[in-house]
N, C-alpha and C positions, 0 to 999 in steps of 0.2 A: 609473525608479520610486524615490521616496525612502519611506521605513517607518521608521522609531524602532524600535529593535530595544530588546532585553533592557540592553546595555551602556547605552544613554542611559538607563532606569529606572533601574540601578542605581545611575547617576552622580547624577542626583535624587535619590535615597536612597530607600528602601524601609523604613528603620527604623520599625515602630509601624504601616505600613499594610496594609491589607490590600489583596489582589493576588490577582485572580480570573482560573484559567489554563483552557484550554480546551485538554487534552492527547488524544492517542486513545489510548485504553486498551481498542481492540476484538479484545481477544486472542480464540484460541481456547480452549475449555477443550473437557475429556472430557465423559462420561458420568455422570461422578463430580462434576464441578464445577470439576475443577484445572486454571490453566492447560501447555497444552501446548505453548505458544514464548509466552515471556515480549518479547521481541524489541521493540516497542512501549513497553513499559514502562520499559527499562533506556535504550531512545532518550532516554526524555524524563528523567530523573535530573537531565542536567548542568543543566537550565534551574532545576527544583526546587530544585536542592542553591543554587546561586546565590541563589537567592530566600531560601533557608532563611539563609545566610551571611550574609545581607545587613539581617536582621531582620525582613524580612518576613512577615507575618500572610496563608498562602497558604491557598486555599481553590482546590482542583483540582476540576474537571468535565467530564466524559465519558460517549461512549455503549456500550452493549454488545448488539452484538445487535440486531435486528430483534424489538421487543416490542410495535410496533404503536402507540404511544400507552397503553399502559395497562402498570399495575406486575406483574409477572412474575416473581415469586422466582429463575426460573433463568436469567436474567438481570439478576440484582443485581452489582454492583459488589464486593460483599464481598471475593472471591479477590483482586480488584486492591490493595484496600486493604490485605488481609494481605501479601501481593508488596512492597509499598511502603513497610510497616513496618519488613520485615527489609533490604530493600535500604536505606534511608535512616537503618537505626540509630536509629529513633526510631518513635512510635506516629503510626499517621495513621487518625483515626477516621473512619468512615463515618456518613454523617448518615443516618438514618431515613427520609430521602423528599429529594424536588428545591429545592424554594425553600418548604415550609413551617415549622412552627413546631418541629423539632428542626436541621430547619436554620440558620433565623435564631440559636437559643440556642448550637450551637456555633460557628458564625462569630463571634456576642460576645464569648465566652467564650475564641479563642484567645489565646495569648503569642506575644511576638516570635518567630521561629522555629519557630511548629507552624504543623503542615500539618493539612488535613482534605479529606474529597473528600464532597461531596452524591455522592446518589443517583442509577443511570444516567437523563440527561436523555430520553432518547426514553422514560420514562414518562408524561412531558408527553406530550400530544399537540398540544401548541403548538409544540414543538421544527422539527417539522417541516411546518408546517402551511402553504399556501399564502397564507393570510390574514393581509396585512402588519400587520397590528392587534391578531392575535392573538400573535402573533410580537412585536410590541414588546411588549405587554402582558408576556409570559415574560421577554423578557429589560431592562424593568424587575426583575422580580424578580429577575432573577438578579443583577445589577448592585447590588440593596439592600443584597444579602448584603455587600458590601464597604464600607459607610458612606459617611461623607463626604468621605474624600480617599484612594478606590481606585483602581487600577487595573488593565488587560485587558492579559493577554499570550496571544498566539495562537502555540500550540505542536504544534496537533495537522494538519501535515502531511496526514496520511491523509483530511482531512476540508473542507480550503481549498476544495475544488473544489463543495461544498454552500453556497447561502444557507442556511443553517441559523439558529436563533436563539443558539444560543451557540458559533456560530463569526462569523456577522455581523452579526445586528443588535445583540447587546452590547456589538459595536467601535463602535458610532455612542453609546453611551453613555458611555464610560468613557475615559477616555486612553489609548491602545492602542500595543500593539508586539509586533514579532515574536520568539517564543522563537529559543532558540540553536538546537531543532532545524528549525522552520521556516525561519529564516536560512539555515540550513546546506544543506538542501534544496533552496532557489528558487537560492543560489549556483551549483552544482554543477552540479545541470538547466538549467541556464543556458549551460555549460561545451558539455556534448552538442547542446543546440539552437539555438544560436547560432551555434559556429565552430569544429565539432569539427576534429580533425587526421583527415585520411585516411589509408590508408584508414576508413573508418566501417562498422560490419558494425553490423546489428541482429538481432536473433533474439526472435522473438514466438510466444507457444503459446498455452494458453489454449483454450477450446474454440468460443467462438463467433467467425466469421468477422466478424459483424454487431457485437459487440462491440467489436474491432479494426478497423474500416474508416474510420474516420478518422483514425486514427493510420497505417496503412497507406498510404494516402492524402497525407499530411503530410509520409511521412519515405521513400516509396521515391524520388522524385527526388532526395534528398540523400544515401542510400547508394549504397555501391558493393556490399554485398550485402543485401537481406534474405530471412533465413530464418526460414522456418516450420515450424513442428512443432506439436505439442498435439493437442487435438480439432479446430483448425480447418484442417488439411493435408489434411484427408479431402473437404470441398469444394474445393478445389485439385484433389487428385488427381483428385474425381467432373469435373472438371471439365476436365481432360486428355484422360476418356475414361476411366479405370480403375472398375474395379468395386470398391468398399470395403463391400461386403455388410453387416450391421451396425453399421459404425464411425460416430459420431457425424456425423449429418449434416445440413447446410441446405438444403435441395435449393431453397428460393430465393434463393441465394446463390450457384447453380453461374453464370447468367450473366453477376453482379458480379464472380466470381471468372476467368472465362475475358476478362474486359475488362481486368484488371487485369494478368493477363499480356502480353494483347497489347500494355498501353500500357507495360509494362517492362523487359519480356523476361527477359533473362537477369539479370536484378538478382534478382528473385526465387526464390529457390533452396529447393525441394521434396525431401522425403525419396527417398531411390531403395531402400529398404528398410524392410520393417515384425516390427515383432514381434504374430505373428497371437495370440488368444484364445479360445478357446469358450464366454466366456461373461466376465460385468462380476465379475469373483471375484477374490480375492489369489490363491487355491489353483488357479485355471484350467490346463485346459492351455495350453503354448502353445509356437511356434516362428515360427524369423524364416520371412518368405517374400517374395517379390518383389512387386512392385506391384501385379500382378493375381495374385496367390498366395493372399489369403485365402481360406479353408476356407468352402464356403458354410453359411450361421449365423454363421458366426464374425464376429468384430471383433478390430481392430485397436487396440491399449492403448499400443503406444511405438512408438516410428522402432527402426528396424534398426540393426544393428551399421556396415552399409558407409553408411548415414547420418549416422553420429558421425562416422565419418571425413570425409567429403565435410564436414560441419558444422565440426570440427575444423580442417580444410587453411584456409577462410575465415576464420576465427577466429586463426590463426597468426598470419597478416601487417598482422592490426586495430591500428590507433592509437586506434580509439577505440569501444566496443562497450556498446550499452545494449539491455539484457536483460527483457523482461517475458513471463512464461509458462513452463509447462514445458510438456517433449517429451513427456511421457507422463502416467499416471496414478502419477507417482513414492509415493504411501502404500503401495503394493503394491510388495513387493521386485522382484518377478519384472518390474516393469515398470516400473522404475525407470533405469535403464540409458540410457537417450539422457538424461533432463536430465541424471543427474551425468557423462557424458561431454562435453556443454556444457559444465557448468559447470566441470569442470574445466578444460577447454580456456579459459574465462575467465582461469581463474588462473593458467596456464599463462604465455596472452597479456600477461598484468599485470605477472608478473614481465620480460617480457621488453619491458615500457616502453607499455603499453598501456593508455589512463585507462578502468575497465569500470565501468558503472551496473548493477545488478539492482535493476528499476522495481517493485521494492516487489511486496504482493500473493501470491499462492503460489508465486513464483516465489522472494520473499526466505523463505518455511518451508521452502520445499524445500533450499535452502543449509544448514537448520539440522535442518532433519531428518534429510538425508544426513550430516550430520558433518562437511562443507566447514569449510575454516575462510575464518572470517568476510574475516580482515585481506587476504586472495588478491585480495579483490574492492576497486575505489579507492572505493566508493561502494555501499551496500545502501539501498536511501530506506523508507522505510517508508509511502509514499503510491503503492498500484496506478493506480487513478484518476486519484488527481491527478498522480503522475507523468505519464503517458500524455496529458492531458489539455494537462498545461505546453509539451511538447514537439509537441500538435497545434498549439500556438499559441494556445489560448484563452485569456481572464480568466480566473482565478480567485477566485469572489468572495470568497472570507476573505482574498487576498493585495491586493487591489484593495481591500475597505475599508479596510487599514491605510494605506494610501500619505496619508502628509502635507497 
């Protein structure tokens, strides 16, 4: 695959053009509006700051949110834009709408070195729209925005795995290349699914089994262990034969799930302990029990203590370990406990010469909501999907328009 990355623009020069970036900025925010992991935003900085360095006249866009095609106050951009002000030491104004007419008068209007970010693009409903005509039609305009001698750099990881229109059809307009963190990303993932060093442990959570089954599929012949945990270990267990009484479950999934043992075996390795719940609550009761131990009502919110460990022991001996999903419902203390025994056992392992990916997605909030520190891990990607996706082996269409 050859791509024109950031470094070739740069070497062209950037001075005086403007440079239309397609970043993901789909943080979470509260209740309140703020966001609450920044994580996303601080990824894509180095591509920015370079642009900014470089003279460039950048003009950033992203989406926030599921807002359906239509404008959404609480789901505006704004929070990103303030974030990106104080992070970048300079002001970065938000445009009033997506490709209309306060967006065209600030793209005019910038200097070498400002940045500005349009409005979130899925208020289009072209953004996303199956209709290739409508889709060019948007990302003609979005493309306006940069005049006559602009250019596309594709930085938002999280999003490669969509034709979207301003993740691919505005690479078919523009001279296009891959940001520093897109670069950085397909390098690394590349590392893992290509020619990892063994042993190779994977650990996947996450709650739907149907979510994961292609990538289950992709990578259990290639480790030497995969484990599971999350909401999707309860059809496993349903599928052992165990009773998980309320805990999250696919019950048409139990026969997929019982074929995938057979064709594995022992590669697949299951909680042997759970921590039960009385109910979907942070304040719930709850205790550890054994496999057929849950309380009947009850459910089951994390793997068990003698699970970390069993999880832990596999994790020791890894050269090479990529991470997507947590063990539990980790926003609730009480049932927090198996991902950050994971995850530490990641860091654990890294220290002791271990290359560790966390595939992006809640599994990389959960490192930053626990308090993990970041540097433990060789690798945090910021793309769930598209991680997952890279390593089934599929295209990725935002990474496959750029190629040369």
């Amino acid at each position: 695959m050859t791509v024109k990355t950031l470094k070739d623009l740069l070497d062209e020069g950037v001075t005086g053009r403007h440079v239309l970036v397609r970043s993901d900025f789909n943080v979470p925010l509260n209740d309140a509006g703020e966001i609450t992991d920044p994580g996303r935003i601080d990824a894509s900085l180095p591509t920015i700051k370079a642009l900014v360095d470089g003279g460039a006249r950048v003009v950033l866009m992203a989406h926030l949110g599921r807002p359906k095609g239509e404008v959404n106050p609480k789901f505006s951009l704004a929070p990103v834009a303030e974030a990106l002000s104080e992070r970048l030491d300079q002001y970065v104004a938000l445009a009033g709408d997506v490709v209309g007419e306060d967006a065209h008068e600030r793209a005019n209007g910038l200097n070498d070195g400002d940045v500005m970010l349009i409005e979130n693009v899925r208020f289009d409903p072209r953004e996303t729209s199956k209709d290739e005509e409508q889709r060019k039609e948007f990302a003609t305009q979005l493309a306006s925005l940069t005049g006559d001698n602009g250019a596309f750099v594709s930085d938002g990881f999280g999003v490669v795995h969509r034709a979207q229109t301003s993740v691919y059809d505005v690479a078919k307009l523009l001279p296009h290349y891959a940001g520093q963190l897109v670069n950085k990303e397909i390098s690394t993932l590349a590392k893992v699914a290509e020619n990892p060093d063994k042993p190779y442990v994977v650990v996947l959570g996450g709650s739907k089994v149907s979510d994961k089954l292609g990538v289950i599929k992709a990578l259990a012949p290639k480790t030497d262990a995969l484990i599971i945990g999350g909401g999707m270990c309860y059809t496993f267990l349903a599928a052992q034969g165990h009773n998980v009484q309320k805990s999250l479950l696919q019950e048409d999934m139990i026969d997929t799930c019982k074929q995938l043992m057979e064709t594995y075996g022992d590669a697949i390795v299951l909680p042997v302990d759970l921590i039960a719940a009385s109910e979907f609550d942070k304040n719930a009761e709850s205790k550890v029990v054994d496999l057929d131990g849950i309380p009947e009502g009850w459910m089951s919110l994390d793997i068990g203590p003698k699970s970390v460990e069993l999880f832990e022991e596999r994790l020791s001996s890894a050269k090479t370990i990529f991470w997507n999903g947590p063990m539990g419902v980790f926003e609730f203390e009480k049932f927090a406990a198996g991902t950050k025994g994971v995850a530490e056992a990641m860091i654990k392992a890294t220290a002791n010469g271990a290359f560790s990916v966390v595939g992006g997605g809640d599994s990389a909030a959960s490192v930053r909501t626990l308090g993990l520190d970041e540097d433990g891990f060789s690798h945090i990607s910021t793309g769930g999907g598209a991680s997952l996706e890279f390593l089934e082996g599929k295209k990725l269409p935002g990474v496959a328009v750029l190629e040369a």
